[in-house]
NULUM-323942 format. One record per atom (N, C-alpha, C): x, y, z; chain; residue number from 1; atom name. Coordinates in steps of 0.05 Angstrom, whole numbers, plus 5000, padded with zeros to 4 digits. Layout:
N
ATOM     x     y     z  unit  pos  site
ATOM     X     Y     Z     A  NUM    CA
...
//
This chain:
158
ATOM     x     y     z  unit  pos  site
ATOM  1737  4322  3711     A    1     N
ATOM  1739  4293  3709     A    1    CA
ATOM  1765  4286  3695     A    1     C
ATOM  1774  4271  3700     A    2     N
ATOM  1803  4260  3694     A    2    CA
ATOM  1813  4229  3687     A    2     C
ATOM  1811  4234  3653     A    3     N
ATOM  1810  4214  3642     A    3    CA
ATOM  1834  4195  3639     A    3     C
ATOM  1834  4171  3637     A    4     N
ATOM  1868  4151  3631     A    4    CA
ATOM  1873  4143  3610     A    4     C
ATOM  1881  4147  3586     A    5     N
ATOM  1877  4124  3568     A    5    CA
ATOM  1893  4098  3576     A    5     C
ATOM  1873  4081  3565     A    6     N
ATOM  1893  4057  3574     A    6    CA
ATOM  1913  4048  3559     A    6     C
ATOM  1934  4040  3577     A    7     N
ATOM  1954  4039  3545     A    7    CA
ATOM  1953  4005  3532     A    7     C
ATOM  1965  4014  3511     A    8     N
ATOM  1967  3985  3496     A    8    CA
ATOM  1979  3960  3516     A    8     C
ATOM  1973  3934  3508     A    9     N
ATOM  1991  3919  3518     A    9    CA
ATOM  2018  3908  3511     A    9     C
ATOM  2026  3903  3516     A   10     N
ATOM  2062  3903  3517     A   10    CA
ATOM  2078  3887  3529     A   10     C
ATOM  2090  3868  3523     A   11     N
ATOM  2116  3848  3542     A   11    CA
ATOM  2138  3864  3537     A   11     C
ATOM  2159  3857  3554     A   12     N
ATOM  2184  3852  3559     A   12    CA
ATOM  2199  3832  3558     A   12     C
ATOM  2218  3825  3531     A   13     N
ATOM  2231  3805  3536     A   13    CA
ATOM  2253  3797  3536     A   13     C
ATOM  2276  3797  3548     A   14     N
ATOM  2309  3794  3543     A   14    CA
ATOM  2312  3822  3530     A   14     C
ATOM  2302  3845  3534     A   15     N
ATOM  2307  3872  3525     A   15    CA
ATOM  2292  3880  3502     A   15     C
ATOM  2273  3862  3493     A   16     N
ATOM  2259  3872  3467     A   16    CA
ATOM  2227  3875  3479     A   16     C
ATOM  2223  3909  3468     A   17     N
ATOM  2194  3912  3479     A   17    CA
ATOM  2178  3905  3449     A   17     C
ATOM  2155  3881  3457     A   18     N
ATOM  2137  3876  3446     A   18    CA
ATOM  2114  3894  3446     A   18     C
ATOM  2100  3906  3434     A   19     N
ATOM  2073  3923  3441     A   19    CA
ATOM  2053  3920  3415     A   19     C
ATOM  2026  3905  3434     A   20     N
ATOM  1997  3914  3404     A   20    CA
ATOM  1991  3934  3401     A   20     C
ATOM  1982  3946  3377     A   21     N
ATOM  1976  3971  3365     A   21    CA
ATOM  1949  3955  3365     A   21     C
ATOM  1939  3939  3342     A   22     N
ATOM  1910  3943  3351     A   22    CA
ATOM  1914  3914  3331     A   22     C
ATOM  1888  3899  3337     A   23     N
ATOM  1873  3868  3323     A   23    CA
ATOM  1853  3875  3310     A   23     C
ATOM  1847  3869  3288     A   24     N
ATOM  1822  3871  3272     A   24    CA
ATOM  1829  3839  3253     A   24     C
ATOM  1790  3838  3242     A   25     N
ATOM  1793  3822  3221     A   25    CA
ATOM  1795  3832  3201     A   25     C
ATOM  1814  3815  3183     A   26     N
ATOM  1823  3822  3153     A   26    CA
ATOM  1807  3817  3141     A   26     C
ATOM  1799  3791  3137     A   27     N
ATOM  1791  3781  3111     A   27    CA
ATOM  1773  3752  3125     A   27     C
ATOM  1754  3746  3118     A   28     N
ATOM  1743  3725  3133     A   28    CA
ATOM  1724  3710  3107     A   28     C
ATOM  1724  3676  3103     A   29     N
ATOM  1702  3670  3088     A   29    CA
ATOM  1687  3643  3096     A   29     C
ATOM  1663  3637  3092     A   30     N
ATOM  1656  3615  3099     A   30    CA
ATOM  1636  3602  3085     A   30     C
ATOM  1634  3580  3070     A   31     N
ATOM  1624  3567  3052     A   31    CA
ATOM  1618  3543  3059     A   31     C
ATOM  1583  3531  3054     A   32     N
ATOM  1570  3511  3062     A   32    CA
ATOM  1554  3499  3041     A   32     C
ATOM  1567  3489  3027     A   33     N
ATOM  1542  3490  2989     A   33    CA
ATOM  1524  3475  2999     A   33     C
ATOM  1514  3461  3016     A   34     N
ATOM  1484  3450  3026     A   34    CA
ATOM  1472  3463  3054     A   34     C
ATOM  1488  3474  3064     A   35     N
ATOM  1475  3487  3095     A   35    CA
ATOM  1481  3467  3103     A   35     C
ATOM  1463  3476  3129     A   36     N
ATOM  1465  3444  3138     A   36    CA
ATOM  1461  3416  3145     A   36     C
ATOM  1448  3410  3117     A   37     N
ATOM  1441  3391  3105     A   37    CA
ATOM  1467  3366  3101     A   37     C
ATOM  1463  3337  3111     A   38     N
ATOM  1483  3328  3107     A   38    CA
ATOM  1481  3301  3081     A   38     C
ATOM  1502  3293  3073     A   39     N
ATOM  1501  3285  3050     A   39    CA
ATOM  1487  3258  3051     A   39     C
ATOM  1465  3250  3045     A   40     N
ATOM  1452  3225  3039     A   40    CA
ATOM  1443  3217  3078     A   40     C
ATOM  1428  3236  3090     A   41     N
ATOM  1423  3233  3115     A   41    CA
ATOM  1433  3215  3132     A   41     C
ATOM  1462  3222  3128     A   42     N
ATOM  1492  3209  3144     A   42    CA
ATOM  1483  3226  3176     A   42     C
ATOM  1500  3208  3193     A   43     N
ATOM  1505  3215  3212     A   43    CA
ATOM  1529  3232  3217     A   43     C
ATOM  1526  3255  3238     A   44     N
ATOM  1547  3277  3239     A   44    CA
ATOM  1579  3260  3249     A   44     C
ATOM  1585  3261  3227     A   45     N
ATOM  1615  3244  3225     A   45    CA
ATOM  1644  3256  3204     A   45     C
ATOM  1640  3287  3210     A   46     N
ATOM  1657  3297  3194     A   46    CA
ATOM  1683  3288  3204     A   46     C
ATOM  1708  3295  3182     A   47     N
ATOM  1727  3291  3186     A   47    CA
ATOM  1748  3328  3180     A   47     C
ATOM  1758  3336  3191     A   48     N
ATOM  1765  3363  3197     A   48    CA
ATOM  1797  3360  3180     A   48     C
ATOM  1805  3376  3174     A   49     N
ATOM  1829  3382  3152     A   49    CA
ATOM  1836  3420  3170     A   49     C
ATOM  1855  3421  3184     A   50     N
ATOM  1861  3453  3194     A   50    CA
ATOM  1887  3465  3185     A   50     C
ATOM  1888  3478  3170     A   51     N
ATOM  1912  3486  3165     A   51    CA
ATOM  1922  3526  3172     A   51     C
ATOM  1940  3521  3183     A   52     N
ATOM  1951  3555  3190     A   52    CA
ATOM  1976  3557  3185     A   52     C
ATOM  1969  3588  3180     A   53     N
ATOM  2003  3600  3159     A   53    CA
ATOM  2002  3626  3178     A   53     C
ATOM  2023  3638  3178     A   54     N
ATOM  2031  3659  3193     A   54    CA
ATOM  2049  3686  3161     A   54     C
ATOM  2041  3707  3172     A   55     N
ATOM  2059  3718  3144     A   55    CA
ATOM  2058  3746  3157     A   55     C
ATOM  2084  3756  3148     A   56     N
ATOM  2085  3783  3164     A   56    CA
ATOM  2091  3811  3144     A   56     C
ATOM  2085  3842  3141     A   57     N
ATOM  2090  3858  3122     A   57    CA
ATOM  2102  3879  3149     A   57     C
ATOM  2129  3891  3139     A   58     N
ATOM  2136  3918  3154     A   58    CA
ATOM  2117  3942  3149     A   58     C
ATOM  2111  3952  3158     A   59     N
ATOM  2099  3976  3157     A   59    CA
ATOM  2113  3998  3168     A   59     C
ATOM  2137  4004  3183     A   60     N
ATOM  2150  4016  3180     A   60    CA
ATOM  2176  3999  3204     A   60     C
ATOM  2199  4020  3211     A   61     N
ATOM  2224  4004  3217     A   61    CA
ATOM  2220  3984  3244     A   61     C
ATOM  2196  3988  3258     A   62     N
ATOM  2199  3971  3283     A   62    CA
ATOM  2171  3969  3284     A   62     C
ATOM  2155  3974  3261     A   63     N
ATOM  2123  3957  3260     A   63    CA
ATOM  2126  3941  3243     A   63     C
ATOM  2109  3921  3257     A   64     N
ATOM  2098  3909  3233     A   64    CA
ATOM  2071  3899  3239     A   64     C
ATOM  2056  3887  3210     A   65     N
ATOM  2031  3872  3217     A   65    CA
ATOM  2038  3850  3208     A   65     C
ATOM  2030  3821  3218     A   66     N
ATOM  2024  3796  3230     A   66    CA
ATOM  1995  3792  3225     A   66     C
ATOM  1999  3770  3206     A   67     N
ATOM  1969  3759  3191     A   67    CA
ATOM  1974  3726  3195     A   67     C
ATOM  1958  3724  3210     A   68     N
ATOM  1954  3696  3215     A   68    CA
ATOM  1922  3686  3211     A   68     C
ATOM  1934  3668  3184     A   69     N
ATOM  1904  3653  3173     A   69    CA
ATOM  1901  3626  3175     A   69     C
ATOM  1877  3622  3186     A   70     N
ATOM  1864  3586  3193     A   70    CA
ATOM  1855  3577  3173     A   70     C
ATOM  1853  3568  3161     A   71     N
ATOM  1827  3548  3141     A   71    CA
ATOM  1827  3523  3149     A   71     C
ATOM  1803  3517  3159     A   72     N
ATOM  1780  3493  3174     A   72    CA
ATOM  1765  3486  3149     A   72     C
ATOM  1768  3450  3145     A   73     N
ATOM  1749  3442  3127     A   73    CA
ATOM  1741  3426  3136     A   73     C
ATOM  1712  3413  3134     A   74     N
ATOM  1696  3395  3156     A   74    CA
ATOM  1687  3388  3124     A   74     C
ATOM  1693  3349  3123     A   75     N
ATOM  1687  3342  3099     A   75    CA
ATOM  1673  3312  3110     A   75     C
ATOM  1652  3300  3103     A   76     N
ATOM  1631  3276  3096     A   76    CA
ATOM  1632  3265  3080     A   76     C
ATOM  1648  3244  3075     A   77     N
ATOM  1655  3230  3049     A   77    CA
ATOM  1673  3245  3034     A   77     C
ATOM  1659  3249  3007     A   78     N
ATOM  1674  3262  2989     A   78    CA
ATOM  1658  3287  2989     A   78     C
ATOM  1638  3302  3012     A   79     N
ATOM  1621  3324  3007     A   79    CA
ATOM  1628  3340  3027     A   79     C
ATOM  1642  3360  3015     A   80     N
ATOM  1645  3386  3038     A   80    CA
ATOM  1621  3394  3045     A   80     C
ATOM  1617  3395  3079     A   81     N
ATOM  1609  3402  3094     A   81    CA
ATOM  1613  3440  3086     A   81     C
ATOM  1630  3443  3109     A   82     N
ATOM  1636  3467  3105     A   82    CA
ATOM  1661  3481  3106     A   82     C
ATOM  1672  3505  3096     A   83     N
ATOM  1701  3508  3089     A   83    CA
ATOM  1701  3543  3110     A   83     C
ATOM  1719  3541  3127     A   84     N
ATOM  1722  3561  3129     A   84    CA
ATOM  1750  3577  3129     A   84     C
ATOM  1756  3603  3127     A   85     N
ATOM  1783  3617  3129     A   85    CA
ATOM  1782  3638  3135     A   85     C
ATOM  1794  3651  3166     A   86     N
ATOM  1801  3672  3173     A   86    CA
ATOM  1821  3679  3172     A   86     C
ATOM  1828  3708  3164     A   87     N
ATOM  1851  3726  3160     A   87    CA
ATOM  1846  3749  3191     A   87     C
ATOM  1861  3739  3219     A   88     N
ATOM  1859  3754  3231     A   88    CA
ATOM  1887  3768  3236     A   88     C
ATOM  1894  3790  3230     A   89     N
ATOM  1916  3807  3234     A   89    CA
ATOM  1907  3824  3255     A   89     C
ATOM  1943  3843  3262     A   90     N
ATOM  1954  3858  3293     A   90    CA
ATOM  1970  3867  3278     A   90     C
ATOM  1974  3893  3297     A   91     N
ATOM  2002  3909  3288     A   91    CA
ATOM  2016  3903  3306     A   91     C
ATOM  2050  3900  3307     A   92     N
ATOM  2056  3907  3331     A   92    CA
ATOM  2078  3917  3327     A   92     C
ATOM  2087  3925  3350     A   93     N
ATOM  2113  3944  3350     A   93    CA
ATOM  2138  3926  3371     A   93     C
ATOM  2154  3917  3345     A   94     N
ATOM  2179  3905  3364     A   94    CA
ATOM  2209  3923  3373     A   94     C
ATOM  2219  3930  3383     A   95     N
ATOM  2236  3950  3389     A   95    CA
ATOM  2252  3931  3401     A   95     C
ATOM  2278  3944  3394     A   96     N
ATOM  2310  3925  3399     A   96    CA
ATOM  2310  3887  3399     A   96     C
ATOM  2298  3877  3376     A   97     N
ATOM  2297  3859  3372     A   97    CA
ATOM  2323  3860  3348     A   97     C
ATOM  2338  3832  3359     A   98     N
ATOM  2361  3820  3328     A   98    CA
ATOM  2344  3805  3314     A   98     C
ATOM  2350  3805  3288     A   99     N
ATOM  2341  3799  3273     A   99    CA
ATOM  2328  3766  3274     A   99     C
ATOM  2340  3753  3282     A  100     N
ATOM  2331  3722  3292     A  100    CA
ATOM  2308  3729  3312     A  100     C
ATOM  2312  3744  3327     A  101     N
ATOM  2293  3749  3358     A  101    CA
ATOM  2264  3759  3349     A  101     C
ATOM  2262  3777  3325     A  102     N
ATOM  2243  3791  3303     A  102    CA
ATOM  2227  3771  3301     A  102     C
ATOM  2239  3745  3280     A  103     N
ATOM  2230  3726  3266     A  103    CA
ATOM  2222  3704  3287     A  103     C
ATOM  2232  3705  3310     A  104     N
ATOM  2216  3680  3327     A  104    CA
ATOM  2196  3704  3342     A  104     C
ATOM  2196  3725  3345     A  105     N
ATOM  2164  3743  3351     A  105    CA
ATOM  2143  3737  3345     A  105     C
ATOM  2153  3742  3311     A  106     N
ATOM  2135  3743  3293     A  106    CA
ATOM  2119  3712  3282     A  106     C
ATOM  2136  3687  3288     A  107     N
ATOM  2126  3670  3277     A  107    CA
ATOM  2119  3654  3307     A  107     C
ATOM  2121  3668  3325     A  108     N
ATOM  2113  3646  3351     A  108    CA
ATOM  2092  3660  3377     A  108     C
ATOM  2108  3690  3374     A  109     N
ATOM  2089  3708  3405     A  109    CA
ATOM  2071  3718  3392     A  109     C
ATOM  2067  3734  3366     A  110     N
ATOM  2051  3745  3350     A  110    CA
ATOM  2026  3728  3344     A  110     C
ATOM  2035  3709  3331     A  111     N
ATOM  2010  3692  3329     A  111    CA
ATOM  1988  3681  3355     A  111     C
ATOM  2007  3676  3374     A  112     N
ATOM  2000  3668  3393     A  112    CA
ATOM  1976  3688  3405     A  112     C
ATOM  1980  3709  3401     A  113     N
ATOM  1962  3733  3418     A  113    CA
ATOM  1940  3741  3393     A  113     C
ATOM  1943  3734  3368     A  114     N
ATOM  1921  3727  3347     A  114    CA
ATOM  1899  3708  3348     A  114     C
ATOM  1907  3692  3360     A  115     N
ATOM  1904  3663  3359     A  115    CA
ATOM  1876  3662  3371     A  115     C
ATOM  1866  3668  3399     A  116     N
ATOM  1844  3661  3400     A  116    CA
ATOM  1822  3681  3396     A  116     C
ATOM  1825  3703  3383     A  117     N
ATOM  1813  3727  3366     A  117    CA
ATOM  1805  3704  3331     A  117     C
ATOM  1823  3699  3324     A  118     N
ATOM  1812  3675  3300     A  118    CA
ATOM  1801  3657  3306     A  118     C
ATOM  1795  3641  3332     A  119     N
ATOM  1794  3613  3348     A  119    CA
ATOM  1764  3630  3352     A  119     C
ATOM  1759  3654  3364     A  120     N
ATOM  1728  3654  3365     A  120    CA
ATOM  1712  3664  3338     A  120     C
ATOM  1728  3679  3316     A  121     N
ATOM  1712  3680  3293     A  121    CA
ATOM  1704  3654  3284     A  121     C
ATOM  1721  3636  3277     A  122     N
ATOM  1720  3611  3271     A  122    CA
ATOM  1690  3592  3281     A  122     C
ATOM  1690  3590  3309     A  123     N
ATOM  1669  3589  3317     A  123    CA
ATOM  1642  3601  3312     A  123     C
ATOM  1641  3616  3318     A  124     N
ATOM  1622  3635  3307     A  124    CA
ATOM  1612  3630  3282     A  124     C
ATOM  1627  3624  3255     A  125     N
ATOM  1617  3625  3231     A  125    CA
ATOM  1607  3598  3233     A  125     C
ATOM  1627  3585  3248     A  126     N
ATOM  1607  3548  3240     A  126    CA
ATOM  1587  3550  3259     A  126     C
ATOM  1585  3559  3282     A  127     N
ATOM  1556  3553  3295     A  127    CA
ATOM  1537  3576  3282     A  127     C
ATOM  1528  3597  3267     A  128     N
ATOM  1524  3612  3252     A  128    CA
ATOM  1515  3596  3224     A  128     C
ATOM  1525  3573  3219     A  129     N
ATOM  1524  3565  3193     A  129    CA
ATOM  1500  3547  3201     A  129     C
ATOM  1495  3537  3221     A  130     N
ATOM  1479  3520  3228     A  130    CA
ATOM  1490  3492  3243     A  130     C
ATOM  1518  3490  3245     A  131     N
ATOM  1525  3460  3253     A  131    CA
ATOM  1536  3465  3284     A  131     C
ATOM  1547  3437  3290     A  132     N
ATOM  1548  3440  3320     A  132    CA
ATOM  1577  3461  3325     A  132     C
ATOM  1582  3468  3351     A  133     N
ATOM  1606  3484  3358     A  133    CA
ATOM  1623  3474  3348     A  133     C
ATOM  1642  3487  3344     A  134     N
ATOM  1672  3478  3341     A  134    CA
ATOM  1696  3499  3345     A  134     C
ATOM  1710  3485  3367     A  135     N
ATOM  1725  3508  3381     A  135    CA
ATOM  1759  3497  3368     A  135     C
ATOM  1775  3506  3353     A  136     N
ATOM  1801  3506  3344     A  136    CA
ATOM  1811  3488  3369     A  136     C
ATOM  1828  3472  3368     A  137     N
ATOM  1847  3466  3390     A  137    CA
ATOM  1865  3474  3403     A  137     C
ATOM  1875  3485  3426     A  138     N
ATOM  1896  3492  3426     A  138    CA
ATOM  1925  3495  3421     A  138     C
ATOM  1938  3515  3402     A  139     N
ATOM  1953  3516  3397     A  139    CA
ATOM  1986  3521  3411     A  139     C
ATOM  2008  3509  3410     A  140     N
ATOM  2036  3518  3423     A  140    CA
ATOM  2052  3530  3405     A  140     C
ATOM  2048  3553  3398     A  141     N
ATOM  2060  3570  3369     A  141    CA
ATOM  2091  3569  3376     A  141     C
ATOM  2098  3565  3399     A  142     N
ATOM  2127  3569  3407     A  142    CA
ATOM  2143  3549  3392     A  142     C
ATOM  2128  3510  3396     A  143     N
ATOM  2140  3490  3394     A  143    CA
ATOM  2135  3490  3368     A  143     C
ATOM  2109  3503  3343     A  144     N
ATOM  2114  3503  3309     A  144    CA
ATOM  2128  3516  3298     A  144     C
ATOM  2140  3534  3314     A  145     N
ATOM  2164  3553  3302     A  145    CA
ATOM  2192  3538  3312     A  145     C
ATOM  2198  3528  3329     A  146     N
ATOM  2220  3511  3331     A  146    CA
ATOM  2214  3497  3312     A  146     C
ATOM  2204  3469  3316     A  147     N
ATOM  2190  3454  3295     A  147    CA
ATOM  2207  3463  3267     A  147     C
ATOM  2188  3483  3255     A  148     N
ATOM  2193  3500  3231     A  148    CA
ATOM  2235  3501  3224     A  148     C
ATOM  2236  3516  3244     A  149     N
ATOM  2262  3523  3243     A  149    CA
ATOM  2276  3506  3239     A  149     C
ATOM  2283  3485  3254     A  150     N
ATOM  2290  3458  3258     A  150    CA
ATOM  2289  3441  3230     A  150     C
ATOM  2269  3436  3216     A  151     N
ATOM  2261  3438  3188     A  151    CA
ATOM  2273  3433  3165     A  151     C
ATOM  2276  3471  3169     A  152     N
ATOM  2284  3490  3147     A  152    CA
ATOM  2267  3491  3135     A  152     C
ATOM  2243  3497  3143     A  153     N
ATOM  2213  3509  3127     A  153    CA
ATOM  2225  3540  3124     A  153     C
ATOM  2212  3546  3100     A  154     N
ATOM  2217  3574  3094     A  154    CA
ATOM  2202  3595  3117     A  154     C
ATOM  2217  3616  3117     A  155     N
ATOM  2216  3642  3142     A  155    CA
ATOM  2183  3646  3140     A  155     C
ATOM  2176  3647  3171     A  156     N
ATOM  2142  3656  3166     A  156    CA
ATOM  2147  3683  3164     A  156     C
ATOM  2176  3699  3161     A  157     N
ATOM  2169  3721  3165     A  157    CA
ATOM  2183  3737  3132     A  157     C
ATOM  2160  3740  3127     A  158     N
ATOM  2165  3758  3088     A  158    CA
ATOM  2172  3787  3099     A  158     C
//
């Protein structure tokens, strides 16, 4: 019998090979100080607060890992609902990237291929918590890193 491994996936872009090593969750938390109990038997009328950061560590000369974290807060008045924050990181391996080309990888394609790997933990923990679905919105990581750049927000890439 004659086995394949399958290989990683991988782009090609203007000469720079992109490739995942592997996705796992980092770090994940989720906090509901009433369940899902709502404050003074209000009607489901949260108001949502989403914020994401992108941050990157070399691990050696053409890896790196790419940690891209959400925190979702679903708040009722002045009473948090529920708070959540995933830390979903990737390794990946960029080869013949300039140094500008690195940093828009890292803060635009990288995340991008994170993205709905955190978009279903996310889920999961709030329908898990007891409240209705809630699916992240779609993100254009391409146009927050222009955006960013454009700016002069500091480098998502440490």
């Amino acid at each position: 019998m004659n086995e394949e491994t399958p290989e990683a996936p991988s782009a090609t872009v203007g000469g720079v090979q992109v490739t995942l090593q592997t996705v796992y969750l980092k770090d994940c938390s989720y906090e509901s100080p009433n369940g899902p109990r709502l404050p003074n038997n209000q009607a489901w009328e949260p108001k949502f607060q989403l914020n994401m950061n992108t941050t990157a560590e070399e691990l050696a000369p053409d890896v790196r890992e790419v940690l891209l974290t959400i925190t979702l807060e679903a708040k009722q008045g002045d009473s948090t609902i529920y708070l959540v924050e995933v830390k979903q990181a990737g390794v990946f391996t960029v080869v013949g990237a300039a140094p500008e080309d690195l940093k828009r990888f890292i803060g635009s394609f990288c995340p991008g291929v994170l993205f709905p790997y955190a978009r279903e933990v996310v889920s999961d923990l709030v329908t898990k918590g007891g409240f209705p679905n809630f699916l992240l919105p779609l993100v254009n990581f391409d146009a927050l890193y222009a955006q960013a750049t454009e700016t002069g927000q500091p480098s998502l890439v440490n």
